[in-house]
N, C-alpha and C positions, 0 to 999 in steps of 0.2 A: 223564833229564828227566821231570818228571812230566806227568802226564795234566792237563790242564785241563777242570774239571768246569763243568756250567752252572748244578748249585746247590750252594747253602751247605751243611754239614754239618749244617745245624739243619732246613736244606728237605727234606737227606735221611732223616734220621733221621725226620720227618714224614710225606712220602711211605713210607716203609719200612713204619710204620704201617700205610698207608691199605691199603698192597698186603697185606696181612696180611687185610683183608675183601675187597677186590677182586685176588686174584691173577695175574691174566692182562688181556691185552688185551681178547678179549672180555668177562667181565666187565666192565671198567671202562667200558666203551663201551655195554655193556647199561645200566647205571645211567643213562649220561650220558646217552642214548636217553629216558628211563624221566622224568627232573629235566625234561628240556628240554619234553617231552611236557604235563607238571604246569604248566610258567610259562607255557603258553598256552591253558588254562582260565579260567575266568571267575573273578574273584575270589568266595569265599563273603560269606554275608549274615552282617553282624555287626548284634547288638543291642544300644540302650543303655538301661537301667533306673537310675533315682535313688530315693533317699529313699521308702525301701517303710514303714519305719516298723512292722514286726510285724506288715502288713496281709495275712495269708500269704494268703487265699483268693482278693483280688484280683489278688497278685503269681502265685499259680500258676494261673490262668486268662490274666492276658498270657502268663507263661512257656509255658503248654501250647499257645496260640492264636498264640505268637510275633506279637506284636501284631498282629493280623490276618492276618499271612500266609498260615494256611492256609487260613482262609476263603476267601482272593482266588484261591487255589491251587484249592481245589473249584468255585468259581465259574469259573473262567478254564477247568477244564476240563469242568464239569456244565451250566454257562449255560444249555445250551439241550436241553438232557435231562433233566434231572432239576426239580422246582419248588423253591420259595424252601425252604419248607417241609421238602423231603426234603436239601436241599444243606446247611440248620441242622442238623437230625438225624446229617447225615454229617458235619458240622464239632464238633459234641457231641462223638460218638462216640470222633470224633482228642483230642480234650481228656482224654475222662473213661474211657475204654474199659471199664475193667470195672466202673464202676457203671454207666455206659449199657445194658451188656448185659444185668446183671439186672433193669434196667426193659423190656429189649428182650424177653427170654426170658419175664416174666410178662405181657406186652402183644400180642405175636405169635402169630399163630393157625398158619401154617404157616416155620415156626421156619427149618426148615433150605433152604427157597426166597431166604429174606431173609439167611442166613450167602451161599446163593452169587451174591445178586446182588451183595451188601457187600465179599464176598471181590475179586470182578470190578472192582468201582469203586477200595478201598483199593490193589487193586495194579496199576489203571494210572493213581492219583495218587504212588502210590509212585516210578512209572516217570519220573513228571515231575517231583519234586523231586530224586531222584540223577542226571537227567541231566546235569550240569554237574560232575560229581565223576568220579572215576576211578573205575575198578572197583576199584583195592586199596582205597580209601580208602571207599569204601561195604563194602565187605568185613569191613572192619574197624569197622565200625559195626554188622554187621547181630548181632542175637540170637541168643547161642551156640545156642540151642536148635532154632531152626528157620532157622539163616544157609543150607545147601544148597537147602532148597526155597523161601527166597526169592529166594535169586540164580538157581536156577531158572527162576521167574515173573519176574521180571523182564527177563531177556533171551530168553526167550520169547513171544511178539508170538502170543495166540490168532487175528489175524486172517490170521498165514499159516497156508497152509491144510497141509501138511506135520507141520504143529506143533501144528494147533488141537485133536487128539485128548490130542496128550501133557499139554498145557496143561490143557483141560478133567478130567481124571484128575485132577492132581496136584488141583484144586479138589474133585472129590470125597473122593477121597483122606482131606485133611482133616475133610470133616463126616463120612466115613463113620465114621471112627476117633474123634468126639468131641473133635477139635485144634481146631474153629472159635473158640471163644472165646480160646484162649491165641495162637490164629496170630492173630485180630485185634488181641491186647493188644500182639504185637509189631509186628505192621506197624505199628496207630499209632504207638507210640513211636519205630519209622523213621522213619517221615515228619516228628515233631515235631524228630528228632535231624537230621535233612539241610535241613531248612526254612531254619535257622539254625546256621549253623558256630561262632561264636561268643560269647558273652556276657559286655557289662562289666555291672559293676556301680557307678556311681559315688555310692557311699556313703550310709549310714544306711538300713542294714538291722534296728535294734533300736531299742525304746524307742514309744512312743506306743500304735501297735497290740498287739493279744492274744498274739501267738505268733510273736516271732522264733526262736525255736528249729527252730520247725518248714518257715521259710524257709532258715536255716542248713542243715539236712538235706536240701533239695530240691537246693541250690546244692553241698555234698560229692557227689551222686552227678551232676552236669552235665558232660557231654562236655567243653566247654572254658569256660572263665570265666576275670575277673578281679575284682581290687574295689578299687577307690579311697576308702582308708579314707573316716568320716565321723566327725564330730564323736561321735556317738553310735556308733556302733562303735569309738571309743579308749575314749570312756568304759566300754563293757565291755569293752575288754581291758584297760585297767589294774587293774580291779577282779579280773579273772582274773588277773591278774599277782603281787595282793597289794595293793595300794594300798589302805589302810583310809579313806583317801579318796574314792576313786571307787568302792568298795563302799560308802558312805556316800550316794553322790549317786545312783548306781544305784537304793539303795533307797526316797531318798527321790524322786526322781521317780514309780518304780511307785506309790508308794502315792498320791503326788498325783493318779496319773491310774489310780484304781484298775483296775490292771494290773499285779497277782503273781502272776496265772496263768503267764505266762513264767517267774516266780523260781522257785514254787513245784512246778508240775507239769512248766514245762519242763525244770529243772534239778532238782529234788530239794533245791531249799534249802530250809530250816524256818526261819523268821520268827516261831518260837515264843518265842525268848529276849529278842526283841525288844517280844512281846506282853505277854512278864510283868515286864520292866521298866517298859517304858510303864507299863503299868496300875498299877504300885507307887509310881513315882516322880510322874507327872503326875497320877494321880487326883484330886488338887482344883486343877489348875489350871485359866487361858483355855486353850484350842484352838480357838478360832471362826476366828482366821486360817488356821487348816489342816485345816480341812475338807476332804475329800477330794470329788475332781471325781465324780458318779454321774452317768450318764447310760443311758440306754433302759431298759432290765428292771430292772438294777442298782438304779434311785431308786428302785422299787417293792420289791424286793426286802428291801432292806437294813433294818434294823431300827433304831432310836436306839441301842441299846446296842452295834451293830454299827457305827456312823458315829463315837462317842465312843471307841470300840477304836480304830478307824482313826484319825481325828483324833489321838490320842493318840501313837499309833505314829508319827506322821507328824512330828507335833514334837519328839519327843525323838531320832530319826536324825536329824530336820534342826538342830538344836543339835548336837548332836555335827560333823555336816558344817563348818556356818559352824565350829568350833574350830579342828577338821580342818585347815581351808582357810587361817585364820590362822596354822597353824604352817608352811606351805607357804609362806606369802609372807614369813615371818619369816624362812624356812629360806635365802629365796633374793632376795635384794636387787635381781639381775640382770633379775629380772620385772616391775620399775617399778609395782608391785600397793597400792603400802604404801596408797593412798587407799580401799582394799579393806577395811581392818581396820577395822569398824565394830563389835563386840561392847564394845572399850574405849572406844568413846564413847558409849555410852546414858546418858542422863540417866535413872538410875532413878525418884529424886522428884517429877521433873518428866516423868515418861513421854514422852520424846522424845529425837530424837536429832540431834549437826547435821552435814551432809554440806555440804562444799563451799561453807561457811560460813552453810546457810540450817538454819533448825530447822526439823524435819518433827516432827509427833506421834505417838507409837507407837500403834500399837491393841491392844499387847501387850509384855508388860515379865516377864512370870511367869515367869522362868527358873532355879528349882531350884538348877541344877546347873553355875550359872556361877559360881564366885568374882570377885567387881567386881575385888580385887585383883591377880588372874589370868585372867581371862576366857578363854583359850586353851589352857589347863590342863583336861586329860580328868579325869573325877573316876575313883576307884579301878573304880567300875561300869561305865562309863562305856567304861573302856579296856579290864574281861573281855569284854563284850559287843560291841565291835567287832571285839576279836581274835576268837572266837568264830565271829561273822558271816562275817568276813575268810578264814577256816579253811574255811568252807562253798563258799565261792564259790571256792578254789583245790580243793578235793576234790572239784567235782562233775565227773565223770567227760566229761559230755556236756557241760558249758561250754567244760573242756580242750579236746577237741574239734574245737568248733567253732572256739575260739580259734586253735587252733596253724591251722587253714584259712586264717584271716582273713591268719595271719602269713603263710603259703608261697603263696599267692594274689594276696593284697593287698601294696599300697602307696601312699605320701601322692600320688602321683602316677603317669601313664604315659602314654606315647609310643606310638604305634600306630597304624601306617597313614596316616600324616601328621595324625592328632589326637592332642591332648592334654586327657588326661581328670584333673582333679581335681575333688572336693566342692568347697571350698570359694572359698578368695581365693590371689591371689599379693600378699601385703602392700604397700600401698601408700603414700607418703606424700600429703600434701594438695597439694604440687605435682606431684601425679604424675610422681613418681621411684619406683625399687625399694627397699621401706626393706630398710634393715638393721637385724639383729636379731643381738644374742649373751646366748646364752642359754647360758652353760656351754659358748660357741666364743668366736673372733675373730667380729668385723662382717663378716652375710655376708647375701647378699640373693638373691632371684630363686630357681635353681637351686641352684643353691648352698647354698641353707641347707635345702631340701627335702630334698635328700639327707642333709645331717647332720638333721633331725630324723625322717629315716623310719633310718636307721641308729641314734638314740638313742633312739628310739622300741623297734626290735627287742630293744635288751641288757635294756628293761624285764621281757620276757619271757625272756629267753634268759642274761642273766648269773647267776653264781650267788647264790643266794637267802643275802640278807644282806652279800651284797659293796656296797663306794659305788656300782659300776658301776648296780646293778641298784638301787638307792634315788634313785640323781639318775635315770636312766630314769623311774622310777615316778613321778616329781617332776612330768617332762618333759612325761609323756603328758595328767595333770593340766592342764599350762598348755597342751597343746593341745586340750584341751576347755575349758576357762575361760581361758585368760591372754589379755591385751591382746595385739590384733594376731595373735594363732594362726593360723596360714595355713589351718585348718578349721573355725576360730571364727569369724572376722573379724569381730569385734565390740570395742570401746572394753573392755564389760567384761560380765560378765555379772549381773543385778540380779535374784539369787533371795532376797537379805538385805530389799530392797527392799519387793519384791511381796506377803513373806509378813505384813508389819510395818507397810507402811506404806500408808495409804489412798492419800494424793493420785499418783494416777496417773504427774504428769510426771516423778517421778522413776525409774519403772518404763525408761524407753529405754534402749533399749542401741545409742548409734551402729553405724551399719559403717563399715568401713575404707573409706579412700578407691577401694579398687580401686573400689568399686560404683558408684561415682560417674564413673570412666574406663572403665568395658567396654561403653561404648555407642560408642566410640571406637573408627574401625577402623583408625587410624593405633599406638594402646596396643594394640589387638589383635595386630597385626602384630608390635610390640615384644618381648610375652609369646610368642609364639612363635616369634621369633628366638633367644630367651634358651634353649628348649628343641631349637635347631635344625632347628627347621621354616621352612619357606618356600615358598609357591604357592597358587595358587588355589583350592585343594580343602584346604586347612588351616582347621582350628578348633581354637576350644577347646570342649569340653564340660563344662559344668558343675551342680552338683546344689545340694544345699541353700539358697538362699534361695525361697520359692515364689512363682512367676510368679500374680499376679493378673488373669488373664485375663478374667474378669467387670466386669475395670475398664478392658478396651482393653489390658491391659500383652501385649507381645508376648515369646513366650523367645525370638525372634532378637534378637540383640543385635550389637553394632560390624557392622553392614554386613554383617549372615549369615556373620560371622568368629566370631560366639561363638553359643553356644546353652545353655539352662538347661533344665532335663528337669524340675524339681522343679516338678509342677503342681499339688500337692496327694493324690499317692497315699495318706497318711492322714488319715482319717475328720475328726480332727481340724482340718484346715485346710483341708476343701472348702467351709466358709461364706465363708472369706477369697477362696479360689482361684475360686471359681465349677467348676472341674471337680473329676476324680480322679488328675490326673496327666497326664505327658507321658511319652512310649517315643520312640527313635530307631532309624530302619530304616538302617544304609548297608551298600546291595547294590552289584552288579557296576556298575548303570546309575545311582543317583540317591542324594540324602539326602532323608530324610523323615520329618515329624513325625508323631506320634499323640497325637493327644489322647482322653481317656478321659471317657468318664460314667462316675458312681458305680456301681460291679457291685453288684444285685441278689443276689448271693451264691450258692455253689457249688451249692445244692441246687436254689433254682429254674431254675440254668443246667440240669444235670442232667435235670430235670421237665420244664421247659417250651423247653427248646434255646433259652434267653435268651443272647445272647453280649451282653459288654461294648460299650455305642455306640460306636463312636469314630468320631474324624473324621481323615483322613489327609492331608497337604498334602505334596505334591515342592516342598521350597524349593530345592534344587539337582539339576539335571544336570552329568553328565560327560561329556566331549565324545565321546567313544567308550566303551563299553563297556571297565572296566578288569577286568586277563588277573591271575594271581597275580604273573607277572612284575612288574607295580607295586608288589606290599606287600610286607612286613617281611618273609615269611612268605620270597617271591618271591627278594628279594634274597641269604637264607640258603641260599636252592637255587642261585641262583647262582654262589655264593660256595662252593659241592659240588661243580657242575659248572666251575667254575675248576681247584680241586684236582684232581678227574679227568682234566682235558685235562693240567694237568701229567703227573699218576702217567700217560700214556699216552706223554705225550711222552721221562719217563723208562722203560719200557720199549723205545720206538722206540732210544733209544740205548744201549739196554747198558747203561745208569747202574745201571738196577734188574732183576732177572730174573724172570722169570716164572716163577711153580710150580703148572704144571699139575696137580702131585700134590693138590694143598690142596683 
């Protein structure tokens, strides 16, 4: 008769496994000791950043300041020892470390009195942001270089008195040997790294501001992150992808907002083939509608001969683009765009053109290199110079890069920790239903169709180069930067044919989708997060790209404090709209909590004069008790370890599995 087992062959063969890392009883028991220990810590501090916009210097001053945190951190433990004055200095110091110091070391009269009082303060702030972590998990953080003498000092307490000489050593120690400056460049970067466990990013980190590249590379070396694509972060990645399209609109946007310094120095693309086209082919046309945006030094700077380059440049990428873009909506019927293809309806002679049956007048007709008979036909030039371009933008090394980050990091959407973070909209219709959308699927809405376009979204990059996969990809990522309804668009349409051509303003709007008009509703809020399988009272959604006018009363809580919009204007660009410079989200153990930001004064006077970013902070929600890891995502997969463990313990108890003490 056989043995009756109490698991499946598939439980054993799994268990068999697990006992393969965990061999024995104690073992398995050590870990489960070890899991159970960890889900009754405090959960860590996650933070939310929106729409930075290439604004890197303000973006790594929140990043380093963790929107305030450690300021509240030096204050909460300096208050009443230290003045306003020296707690800034010491909140600098965590920001900027080794330029602080060589302002500190040419300013400092007795140098090495101020490393040991600094040494003294850094590391029992140090003490109080890993408190709430394990010891392996701070271990595992700390700087290969000096990780034994910080975990040293840290559970080292100078004021027992057994320990206070050992203590005071190791701080000599340091300055004796000349380590002060690198032991303080690490401890801060501790303290910034434990302050905050983890970092979204919800979308549009490129484009407006001077240097997303240099945002990119702060966000590759970030303990943990994510990033909820953005409109403008597809748009460069389909241009990294190949899209001679979205490298077309890529380009013509920088130059609109004279901003090539990211093309140019951040990436190593040459814009040269494109300067000696322009100049050959446009040299006696209009370019007064494309005039490039100058503003602060830049307007002084620039020279006429320099503004008629640019302009120049700027209209013949952006012809090429509107071609581009027509042969996309030509390509693809499924897109409902056809009201888009405005090139073959200009009335040359009569310089105008009619949209939507009303006639607008053109303020510009001068187009070279359009055949009336063909209008969406690249001319032979036309089409070396964007492959060319196109060639550039897949070769630069540090674009790649950053791209494949965007892909193994990001996605159109995410779940996490009972919120759900996307940029932009969950498509809506006008009677507030979930529209459906097929786009090269069946009709699929909500979830559902998220998934298939972050999945058709990834073959853009990932299929092979010249296969349909990897062309309707390329196609795709296009209509979710421009197409009607794009769940990171969420716009009617987008009116850059419009703006550049045509004076009377009203035709410049670009509706939003209905969602915008339901997310002030917390009965739809509730909805949009059932869809996602969220449910309870500490659920939201967060959301980035449209920017909250708070200069005008608009508030980002939105549906009943069930949604929240972070896009306050973090670039430069939209703080006359916004009235500020953004919005950050803090959710720690105990509360959610906005920040709102004044314009940063900029890296060098923070440095100089220990200027921190204003901000103002509001707890719109408590949690009824402090929540343990056991609540989060993180919690439940320790769970779900410490499950398997009590099995694999339960099959050793029975003989099922054997123990190998030898292993």
């Amino acid at each position: 008769m056989a043995t009756q087992t109490a698991y499946s062959a598939e439980e054993l063969r799994y268990l068999n496994m697990l006992a393969r890392q965990y061999p024995t009883v104690q073992a398995a028991s050590a870990e489960m000791i070890n899991l159970q220990a960890i889900l009754n810590l405090p959960k860590g501090t996650e933070h939310f950043i929106s729409d930075i916009h290439g604004e890197y210097e303000a973006f790594l001053h929140i990043l380093n300041s963790c929107s305030g945190v450690v300021k509240e951190k030096v204050d909460e433990l300096f208050l009443t020892r230290l003045t306003q004055a020296e707690r800034s200095q010491l909140a600098t110091l965590i920001y900027y470390p080794r330029e602080k110091l060589e302002r500190i070391r040419r300013e400092t009269e007795n140098l090495q009195e101020w490393y040991r009082i600094t040494l003294y303060q850094l590391v029992e702030l140090c003490r109080l942001v890993t408190a709430k972590y394990s010891r392996s998990k701070v271990r595992k953080a700390l700087p290969k270089d000096y990780s034994y003498i910080i975990e040293e000092l840290l559970h080292t307490h100078r004021e027992e008195i057994d320990k206070r000489d050992y203590f005071e050593n190791i701080i000599n120690a340091i300055i004796d040997t000349d380590q002060a400056p690198g032991f303080i460049e690490a401890v801060c970067g501790l303290i910034k790294r434990m302050a905050v466990d983890h970092l979204h990013i919800v979308g549009d980190i490129f484009d407006r501001g001077p240097r997303a590249d240099i945002i990119m590379d702060s966000l590759l070396n970030y303990h943990s992150v994510d990033v909820q694509w953005g409109n403008h972060d597809i748009l460069w990645m389909g241009a990294a992808s190949g899209s001679r399209t979205l490298v077309a609109t890529v380009l013509a946007n920088s130059i609109h907002y004279n901003n090539l310094e990211v093309v140019e120095t951040g990436y190593g693309i040459s814009l040269r083939p494109l300067s000696v086209f322009a100049n050959e082919v446009y040299r006696d046309c209009e370019v007064g509608r494309f005039a490039v945006k100058l503003t602060g030094d830049d307007a002084v700077a620039y020279t006429e001969k320099d503004k008629l380059l640019s302009a120049r440049m700027h209209k013949a990428i952006t012809v090429i683009l509107f071609k581009l873009e027509g042969q996309k909506i030509l390509r693809h019927p499924e897109y409902g765009m056809e009201d888009r293809l405005l090139l073959d309806k200009i009335d040359y002679e009569n310089r105008c053109i009619t949209i939507n049956g009303t006639v607008y007048p053109l303020e510009d007709t001068d187009f070279p290199t359009v055949d009336r008979r063909d209008p969406y036909t690249l001319t032979p030039e036309e089409n070396v110079l964007i492959d060319q371009l196109t060639r550039s933008f897949r070769h630069s090394e540090k674009l790649q890069r950053h791209i494949r980050f965007l892909y193994s990091k990001g996605s159109l959407y995410k779940v996490f920790n009972g919120n759900l973070l996307f940029h932009g909209c969950i498509p809506m219709t006008e009677d507030g239903e979930l529209m459906k959308l097929a786009i090269g699927c069946e009709p699929l809405s909500g979830k559902a169709f998220l998934d298939y376009a972050d999945l058709t979204a990834r073959r853009a990059y990932y299929s092979r180069p010249g296969s349909p996969e990897r062309q309707f990809g390329m196609d795709f990522l296009w209509w979710l930067w421009a197409g009607r309804n794009s769940p990171i668009f969420g716009r009617d349409k987008m009116t850059t044919f419009e703006r550049r051509l045509i004076k009377d303003e009203s035709i410049w709007a670009e509706p939003k989708n209905a969602y915008y008009k339901y997310y002030n509703d917390p009965a739809v809020c509730d909805v949009l997060l059932r869809e996602f399988g969220l449910e309870g009272p500490h659920c939201h959604i967060i959301n980035g790209h449209i920017p909250v006018k708070s200069k005008k009363g608009e508030s980002p809580v939105k549906g009943g404090g069930k949604l929240l919009v972070i896009d306050g204007g973090f670039c430069k660009a939209y703080q006359k709209t916004t009235g500020i410079a953004g919005y950050t989200l803090i959710y720690n153990s105990s509360c959610f909590r906005l920040v709102s930001h004044e314009p940063f004064a900029g890296r060098a006077s923070a440095i100089r004069k220990n200027r921190d970013i204003v901000s103002s902070s509001v707890v719109f929600e408590r949690l009824e008790s402090r929540m343990k890891i056991a609540g989060t995502d993180i919690g439940r997969q320790l769970q779900e370890q410490i499950d398997d463990l009590m099995a694999l313990l339960g099959a050793y108890r029975s003989g099922e599995i054997a123990e190998d003490h030898k292993n």
